[in-house]
N, C-alpha and C positions, 0 to 999 in steps of 0.2 A: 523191274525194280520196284522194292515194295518203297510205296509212297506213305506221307503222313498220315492220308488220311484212310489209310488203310490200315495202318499199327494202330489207330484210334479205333476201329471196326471190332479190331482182332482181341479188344480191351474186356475185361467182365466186368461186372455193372459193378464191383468195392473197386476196381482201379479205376474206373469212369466218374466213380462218386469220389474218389479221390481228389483225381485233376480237379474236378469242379470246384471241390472245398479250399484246395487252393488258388484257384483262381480268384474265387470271392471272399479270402480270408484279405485280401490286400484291398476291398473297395470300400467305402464306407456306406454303412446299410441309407437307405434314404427314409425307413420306415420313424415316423414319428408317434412319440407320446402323446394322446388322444388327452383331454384337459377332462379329470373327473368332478366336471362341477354338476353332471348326474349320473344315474345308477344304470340307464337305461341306452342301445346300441344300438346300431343298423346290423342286422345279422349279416354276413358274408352269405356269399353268394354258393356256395355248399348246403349252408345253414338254413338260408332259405329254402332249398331244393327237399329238403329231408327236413322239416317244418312243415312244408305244402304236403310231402307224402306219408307223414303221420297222422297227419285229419284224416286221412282213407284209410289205412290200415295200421291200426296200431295194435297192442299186441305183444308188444315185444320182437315185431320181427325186426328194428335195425337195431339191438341189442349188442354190443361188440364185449362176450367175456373172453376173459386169459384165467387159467389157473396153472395153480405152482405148487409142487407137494417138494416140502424143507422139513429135512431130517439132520438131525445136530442137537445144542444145547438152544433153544429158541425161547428167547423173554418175550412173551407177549405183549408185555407193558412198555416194552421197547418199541414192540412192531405198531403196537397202537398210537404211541406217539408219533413216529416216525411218519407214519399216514396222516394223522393229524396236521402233521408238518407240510406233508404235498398239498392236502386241500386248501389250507389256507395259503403258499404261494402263489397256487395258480388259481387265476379267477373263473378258469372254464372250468371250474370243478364247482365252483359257489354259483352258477351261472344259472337261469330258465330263461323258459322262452314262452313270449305273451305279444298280444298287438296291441299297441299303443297310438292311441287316435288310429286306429285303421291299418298299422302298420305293421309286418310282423316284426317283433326285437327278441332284443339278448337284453337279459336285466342281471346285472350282478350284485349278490344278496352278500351282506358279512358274515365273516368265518367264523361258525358256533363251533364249540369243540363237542365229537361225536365219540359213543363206544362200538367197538369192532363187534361185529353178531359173531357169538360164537353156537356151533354146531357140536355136539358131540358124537363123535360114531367111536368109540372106543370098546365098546361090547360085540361089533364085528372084527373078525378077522380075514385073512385069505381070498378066496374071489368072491364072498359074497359083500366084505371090505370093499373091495374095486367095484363092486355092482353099485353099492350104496352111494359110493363117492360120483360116479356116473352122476345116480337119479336124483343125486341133490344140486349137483352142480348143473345139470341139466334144468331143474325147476329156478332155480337162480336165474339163469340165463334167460329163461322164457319168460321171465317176471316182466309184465308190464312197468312202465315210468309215464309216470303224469309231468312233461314239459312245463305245465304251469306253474307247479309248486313244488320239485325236485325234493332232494338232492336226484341227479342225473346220472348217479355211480351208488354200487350196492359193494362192500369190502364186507365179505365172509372168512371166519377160519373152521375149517371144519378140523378137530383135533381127536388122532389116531391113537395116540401115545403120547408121553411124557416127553419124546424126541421127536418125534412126529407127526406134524399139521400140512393141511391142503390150504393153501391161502388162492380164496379166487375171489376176483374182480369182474364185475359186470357195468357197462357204460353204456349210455345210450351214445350213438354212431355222433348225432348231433354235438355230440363234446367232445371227439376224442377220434382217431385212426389207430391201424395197424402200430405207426411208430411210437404215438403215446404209449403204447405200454414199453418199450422203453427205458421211455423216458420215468415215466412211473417208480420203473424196478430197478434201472442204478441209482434215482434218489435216495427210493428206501435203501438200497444197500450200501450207497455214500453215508447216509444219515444212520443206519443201524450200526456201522461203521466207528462213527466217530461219537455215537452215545456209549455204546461198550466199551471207551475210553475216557469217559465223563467230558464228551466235549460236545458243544449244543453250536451248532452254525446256522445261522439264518440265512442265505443270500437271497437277495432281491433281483427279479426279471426287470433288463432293461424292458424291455415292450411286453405287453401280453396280449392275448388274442384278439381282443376287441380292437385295439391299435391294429394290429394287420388286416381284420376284416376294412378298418376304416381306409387304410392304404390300399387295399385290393379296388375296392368302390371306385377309392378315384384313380385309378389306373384307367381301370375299364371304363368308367364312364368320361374318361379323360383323353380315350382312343386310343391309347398308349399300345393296346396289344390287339388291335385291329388289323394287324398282318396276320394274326395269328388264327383269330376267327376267320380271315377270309382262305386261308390256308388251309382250314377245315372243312370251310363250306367247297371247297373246290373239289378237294380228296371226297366228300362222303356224298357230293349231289346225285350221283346216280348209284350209291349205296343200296343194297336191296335191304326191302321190309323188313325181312325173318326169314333166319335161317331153318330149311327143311328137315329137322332131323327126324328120326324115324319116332314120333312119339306112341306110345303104350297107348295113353289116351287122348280119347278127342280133348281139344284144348276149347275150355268155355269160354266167355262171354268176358269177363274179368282174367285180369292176372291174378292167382292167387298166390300165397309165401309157404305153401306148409313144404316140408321137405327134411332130407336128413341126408347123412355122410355117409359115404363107402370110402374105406381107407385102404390102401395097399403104401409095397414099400419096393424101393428099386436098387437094388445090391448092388455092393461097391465096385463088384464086378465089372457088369453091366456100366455104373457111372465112370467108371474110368477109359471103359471102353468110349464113351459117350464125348467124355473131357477131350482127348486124343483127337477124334473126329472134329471136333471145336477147333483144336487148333487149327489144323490141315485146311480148314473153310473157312479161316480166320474171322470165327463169333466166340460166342460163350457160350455158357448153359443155360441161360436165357434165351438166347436163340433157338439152343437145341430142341427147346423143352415147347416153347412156342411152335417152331417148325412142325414140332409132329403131333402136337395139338390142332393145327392146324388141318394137316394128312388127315389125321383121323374123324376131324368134321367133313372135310369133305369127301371122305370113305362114306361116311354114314348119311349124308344129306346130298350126296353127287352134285350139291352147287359150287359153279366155278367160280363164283366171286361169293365169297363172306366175309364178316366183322365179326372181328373178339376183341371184347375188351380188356381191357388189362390196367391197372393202376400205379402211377406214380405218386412220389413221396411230395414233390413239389414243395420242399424248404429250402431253394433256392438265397434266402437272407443264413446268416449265419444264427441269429440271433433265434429264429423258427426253429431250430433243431432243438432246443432245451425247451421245446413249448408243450404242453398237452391240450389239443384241439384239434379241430378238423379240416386238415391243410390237404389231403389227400386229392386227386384229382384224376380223374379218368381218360386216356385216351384209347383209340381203335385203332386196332391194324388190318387193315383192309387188303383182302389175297386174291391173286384173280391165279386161280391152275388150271393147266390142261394135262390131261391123261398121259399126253406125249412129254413132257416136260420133267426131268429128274428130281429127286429130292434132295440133292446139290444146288439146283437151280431154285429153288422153292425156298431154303436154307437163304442163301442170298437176298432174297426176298425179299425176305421176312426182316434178314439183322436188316437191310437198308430202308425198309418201311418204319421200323423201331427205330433206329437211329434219327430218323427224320420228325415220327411223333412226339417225342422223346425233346424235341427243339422245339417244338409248338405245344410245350403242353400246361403251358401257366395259365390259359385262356382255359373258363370253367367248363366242362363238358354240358352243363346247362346251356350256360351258352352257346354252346354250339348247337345243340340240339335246336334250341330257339331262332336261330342262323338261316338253318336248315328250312323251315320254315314247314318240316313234314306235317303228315294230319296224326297225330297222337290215337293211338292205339291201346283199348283198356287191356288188351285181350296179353300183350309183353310189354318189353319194356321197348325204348326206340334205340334204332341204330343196330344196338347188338342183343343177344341172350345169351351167349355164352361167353365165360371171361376167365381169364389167367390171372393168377396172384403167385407170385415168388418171394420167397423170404430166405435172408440167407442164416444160419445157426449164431450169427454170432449177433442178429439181431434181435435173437431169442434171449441169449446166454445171460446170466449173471451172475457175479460173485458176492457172496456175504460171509465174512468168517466164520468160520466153525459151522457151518451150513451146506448142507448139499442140498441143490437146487434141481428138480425136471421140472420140464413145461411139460404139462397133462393136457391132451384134447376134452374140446366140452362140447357136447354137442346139444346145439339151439333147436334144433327140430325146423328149420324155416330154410329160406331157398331166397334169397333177391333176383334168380335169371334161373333163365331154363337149367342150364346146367354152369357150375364155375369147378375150374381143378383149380387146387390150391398145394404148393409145393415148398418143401423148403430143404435148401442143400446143404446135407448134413456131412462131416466129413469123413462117414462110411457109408453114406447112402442118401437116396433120396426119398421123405416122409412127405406122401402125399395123400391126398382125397379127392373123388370127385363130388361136391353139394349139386344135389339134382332138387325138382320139384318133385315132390312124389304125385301129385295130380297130375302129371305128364307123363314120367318115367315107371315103371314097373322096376323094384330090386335087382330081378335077376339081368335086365336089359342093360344095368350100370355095369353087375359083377363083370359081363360080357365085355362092358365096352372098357374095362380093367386091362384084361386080358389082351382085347387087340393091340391096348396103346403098350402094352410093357412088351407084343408080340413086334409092333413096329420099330419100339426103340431098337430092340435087338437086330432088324434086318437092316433097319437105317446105317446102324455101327459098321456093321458087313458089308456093306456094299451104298452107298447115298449116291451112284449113279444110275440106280435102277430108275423104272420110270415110274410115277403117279398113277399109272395104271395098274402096273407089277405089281406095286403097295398096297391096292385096294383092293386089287383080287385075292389077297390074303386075307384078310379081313373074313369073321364068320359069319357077321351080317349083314347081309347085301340089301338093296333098297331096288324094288324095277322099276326102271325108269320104264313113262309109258308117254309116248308122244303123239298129239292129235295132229294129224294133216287136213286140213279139210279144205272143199272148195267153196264154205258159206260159213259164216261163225258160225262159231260150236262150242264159244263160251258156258250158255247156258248146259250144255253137257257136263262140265267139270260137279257140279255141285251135286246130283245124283252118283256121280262113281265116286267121288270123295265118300261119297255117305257109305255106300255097300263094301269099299275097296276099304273103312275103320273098323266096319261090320264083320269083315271076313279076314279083319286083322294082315293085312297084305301090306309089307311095306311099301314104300311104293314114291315116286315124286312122279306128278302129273306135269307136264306141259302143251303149251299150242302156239306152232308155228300159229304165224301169219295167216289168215286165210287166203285161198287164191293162189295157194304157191305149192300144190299137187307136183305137176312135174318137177318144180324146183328143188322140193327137197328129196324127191327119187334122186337126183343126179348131182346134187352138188354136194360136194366133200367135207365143204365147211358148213354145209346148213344142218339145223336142231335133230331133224329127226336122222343124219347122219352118226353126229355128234354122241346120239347114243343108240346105234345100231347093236350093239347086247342086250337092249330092252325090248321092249313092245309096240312095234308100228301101228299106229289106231289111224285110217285111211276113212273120212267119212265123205262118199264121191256123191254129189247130184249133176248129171250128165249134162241137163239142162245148162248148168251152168259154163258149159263149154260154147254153146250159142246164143246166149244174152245178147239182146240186142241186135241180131239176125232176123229178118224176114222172115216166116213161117214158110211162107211162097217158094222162100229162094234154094234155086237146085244147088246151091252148097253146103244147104245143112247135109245133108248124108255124109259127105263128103269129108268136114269138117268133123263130125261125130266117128266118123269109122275111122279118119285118121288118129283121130285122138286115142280113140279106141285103141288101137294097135299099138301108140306111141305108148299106151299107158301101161297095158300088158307086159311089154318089152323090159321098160322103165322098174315096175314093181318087181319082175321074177329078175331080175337082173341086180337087184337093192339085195333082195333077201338070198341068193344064192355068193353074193360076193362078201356080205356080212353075216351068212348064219343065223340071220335074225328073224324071228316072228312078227308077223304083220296082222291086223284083224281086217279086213276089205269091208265097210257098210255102205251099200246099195241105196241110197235115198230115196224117199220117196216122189214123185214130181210132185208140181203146183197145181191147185184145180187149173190155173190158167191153158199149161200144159196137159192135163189132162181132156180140158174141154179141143185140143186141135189133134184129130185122129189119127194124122199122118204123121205130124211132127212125135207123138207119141209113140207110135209104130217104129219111127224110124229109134228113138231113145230108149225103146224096150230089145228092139235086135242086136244094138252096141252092148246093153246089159248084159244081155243074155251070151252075148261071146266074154265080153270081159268073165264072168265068173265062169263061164264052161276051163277057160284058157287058166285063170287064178286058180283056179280049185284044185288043178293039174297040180302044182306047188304045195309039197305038204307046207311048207314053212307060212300059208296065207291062209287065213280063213275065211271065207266070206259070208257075211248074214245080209238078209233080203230087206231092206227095208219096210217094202208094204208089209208082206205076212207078221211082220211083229206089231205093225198097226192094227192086225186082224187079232194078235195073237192078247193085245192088251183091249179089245172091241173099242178102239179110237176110229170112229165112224168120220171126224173131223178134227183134223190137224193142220193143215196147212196157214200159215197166218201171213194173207198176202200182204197187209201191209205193213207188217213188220220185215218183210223181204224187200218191199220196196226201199224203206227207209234205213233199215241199216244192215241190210242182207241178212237179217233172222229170218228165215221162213218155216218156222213150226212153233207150234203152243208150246204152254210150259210142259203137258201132259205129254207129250209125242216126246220131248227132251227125256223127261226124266226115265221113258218106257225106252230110248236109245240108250241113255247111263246106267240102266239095268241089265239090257244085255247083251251091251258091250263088257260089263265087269263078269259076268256070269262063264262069257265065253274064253275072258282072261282065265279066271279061277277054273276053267275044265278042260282047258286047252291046252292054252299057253304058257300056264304057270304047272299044272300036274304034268306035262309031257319032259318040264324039265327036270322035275323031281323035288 
């Protein structure tokens, strides 16, 4: 029996924003008028966030333009008033932002009446017309804003014809979201409205932004939504770093913003196909569009648990809907898959992780971050790098009489996350992008990854009980997984193959069990290097370590070595003949301590010497010698006894990095050519 809270599941986000708005159309808002006996505000807690991260990179990268090409009878003398009109309602339009004693604020400036910049491209036509409109709207866009002394919005007309002008707007993020524009464009179109009728309306905003920054303060510092952050911090405590995706290039020192758009488009075909599946699973297309956004990161980063972020609108007060500012608010959805697991089951997920973020998400994503109490990273952003945005068409739309209206893409050339898709559901299809970094990504790696996600929608629609493995082994580019087993850390190994394995451009996600857990992960089904038995098993064995702490004397070293010996042989050809998998076997070196006892070494070079006579038998294993590659890079001294004492490192940094060279070497001749 379907239950309530199950038809609520099965809701799309305008029937969900629906309910909502009536629910809070019957309560009375509690937000209060702020007393203007000064000019000067406590920024809200957004405000502040994007304040703090324009001292580091400014530039123009949190730039938010929209443009609009209107073809009709167009009075520009109208459209200039008309905008004249918005800026002086709203005061997040007359706003900057300055520290005051020490503090950072909002200061709101009076409303000077402004003229529209106009642009002429009238002597273009055709597509070198559409080119010009691009590269101007583009320099717009990228245009820097000095916070201190604003205006913090740039209103351009570029004018084609006597019928036709591109009217684009550029804001910095700090004043304004997605919804502001909007709210923006039915003003002007209520007010162009009612001038080409000779009628002049003025209405006045019950509250404006600074009142809601002032009621969000005392919320939060009021504890009022202390369920909410503790709700957060619970869900993302053991959230991983950063997601693996396969990047083009090494990723520097800093986060940088430069970046740009790949746009495709997903036919009605396909989205109906898409819609129909929604139901049956009872989500939306929110879900749907998450769901295999989802799949497709972790086709391409094979980690089982990631975050993508995603943003909500957060004008939960009724009064917040007619505002232009920045009420926007970020939360995560945090996915934990397994290979065996369908994309029904993944779908489910996803709506019940969204439904539940979705209730927690008036608490600022600063805050949370700050919750979290993580170590801050220059290198991305925290929590997540990859993020969803959905818009649905009719938050686009507007109507002006005698005017036809598109919304023109602009593109900013910048990137805020590694990668964000950005999608909006039209009602013949779906108009999407993915914004990549271009210091990450290479273009053609995006086209590709275009291809797989409109290749997944399609098999999702056919069939969403396949598994999460089925879906990824379609996929065209594969990442090899390569797992360290070792019986000493072998940490210090990761940082030499990182380097050769970017060098020889090899996708690739490194990991390392546990140390000490050799037999363990031959044989257990749920352990790491099972986990991903179509990768590359990296076995780095020092025999020694099988009688630690043993008598030299005592007549059960042999014993205990040859068993092991046997157990280990058995274990390995038994891994890779039941999963088809590649293994690399490295031979360690001993310790001088070991080396200085004749017998005990005698006895650890016989075990060697069967173990690789026995592995070698296994094409699926390779093994390399440890000493001879100490001969082979002339490390006459390697061993670092007390770094083995104290945290079982036993080798220089030099012997590491001559093991992460060729170990990657024997990857790339091996293991990676044998399979094509």
């Amino acid at each position: 029996m379907e239950t309530k809270k199950d038809k609520i599941k099965s809701l799309s986000r305008e029937q969900l924003a629906g309910l909502i708005t009536k629910s809070r159309d019957s309560k009375k808002s509690d937000i209060e008028r702020v007393a203007r006996t000064s000019n000067a505000f406590s920024q809200s807690f957004s405000q502040q966030r994007q304040w703090f991260m324009e001292q580091f990179m400014n530039g123009g990268v949190f730039n938010v333009p929209q443009s609009y090409r209107l073809k009709g009878d167009i009075r520009l003398d109208i459209l200039e008033d008309v905008l004249n009109a918005v800026v002086e309602k709203h005061e997040s339009l007359r706003t900057v932002f300055n520290t005051i004693d020490y503090i950072p604020s909002q200061i709101i400036k009076p409303y000077e009446r402004f003229k529209l910049d106009i642009i002429h491209l009238e002597e273009y036509d055709g597509a070198v017309r559409d080119a010009k409109i691009r590269e101007v709207n583009s320099e717009i866009a990228r245009r820097p804003f000095d916070l201190t002394v604003g205006p913090l919005w740039r209103f351009y007309v570029l004018i084609l014809s006597a019928e036709e002008i591109v009217l684009t707007l550029s804001l910095h993020h700090i004043i304004c979201d997605g919804w502001s524009f909007g709210v923006i464009m039915n003003e002007i179109a209520s007010a162009y409205r009612d001038r080409l009728h000779g009628q002049v309306t003025r209405s006045l905003l019950q509250v404006q932004y600074v009142d809601y920054s002032e009621w969000q303060r005392k919320r939060i510092e009021g504890g009022q939504l202390d369920d909410q952050l503790e709700y957060w911090i619970g869900k993302l405590k053991d959230a991983p770093k950063a997601i693996h995706l396969p990047y083009d290039y090494r990723r520097g020192s800093t986060q940088t913003y430069r970046g740009r758009t790949e746009y495709f488009f997903i036919e009605t075909e396909a989205v109906k196909a898409m819609s129909d599946r929604c139901v049956q699973m009872n989500g939306s297309m929110y879900h749907m569009m998450m769901s295999a956004l989802t799949l497709l990161m972790h086709g391409y980063s094979l980690d089982n648990k990631l975050c993508i972020g995603t943003p909500v609108a957060n004008r939960n007060q009724l009064e917040l809907e007619k505002l232009i500012g920045l009420f926007i608010n970020t939360v995560v959805i945090q996915s934990e898959i397994a290979s065996s697991m369908t994309f029904a089951e993944l779908f489910t997920q996803v709506r019940d992780h969204c439904m539940e973020a979705f209730n927690h998400a008036e608490i600022p994503f600063e805050q949370v971050v700050t919750g979290l109490d993580i170590e801050r990273q220059m290198q991305h952003s925290p929590v997540f790098q990859v993020l969803y945005v959905q818009t649905e068409e009719s938050m686009l739309s507007v109507s002006i009489p005698g005017i036809e209206v598109e919304v023109l893409p602009v593109s900013v050339e910048t990137a805020q996350f590694d990668l964000s898709l950005y999608a909006t559901i039209l009602k013949n299809g779906i108009s999407a992008g993915f914004e990549y970094n271009t210091d990450l990504f290479a273009q053609d790696t995006i086209l590709q990854m275009i291809e797989d996600f409109k290749l997944l929608i399609q098999l999702i629609t056919e069939n969403p009980d396949r598994t999460i493995g089925e879906f990824v082994s379609s996929l065209s580019r594969k990442k090899v997984v390569m797992t360290v087993v070792s019986s000493f850390e072998s940490g210090p190994v990761g940082e030499p193959m990182e380097f050769w394995l970017d060098k020889l451009r090899i996708d690739y996600k490194l990991q390392f069990a546990p140390y000490s857990q050799v037999f363990q992960q031959l044989i257990d089904d749920t352990g790491l290097l099972c986990r991903s038995s179509q990768g590359i098993g990296i076995l780095l064995l020092r025999l020694e370590d099988w009688i630690q702490g043993m008598d030299a004397k005592d007549a059960r070293l042999e014993a205990v070595l040859t068993d092991n010996a046997n157990r280990f042989i058995q274990y390995a050809c038994s891994f890779v003949n039941k999963h088809q998998s590649k293994v690399i076997l490295y031979l360690c070196p001993a310790s001088d301590k070991v080396n200085q006892m004749n017998e005990t070494k005698r006895l650890i070079q016989q075990s060697e010497q069967k173990i690789a006579a026995e592995c070698a038998k296994n094409g699926n294993i390779s093994v390399l010698h440890g000493d001879e590659i100490a001969v082979k890079y002339k490390l006459s001294e390697y061993n670092d006894g007390l770094g083995d004492e104290e945290g079982h490192v036993p080798y220089l940094r030099e012997y590491y990095t001559a093991m992460g060279t060729e170990l990657v070497m024997s990857i790339y001749n091996t293991a990676l050519q044998s399979t094509g």
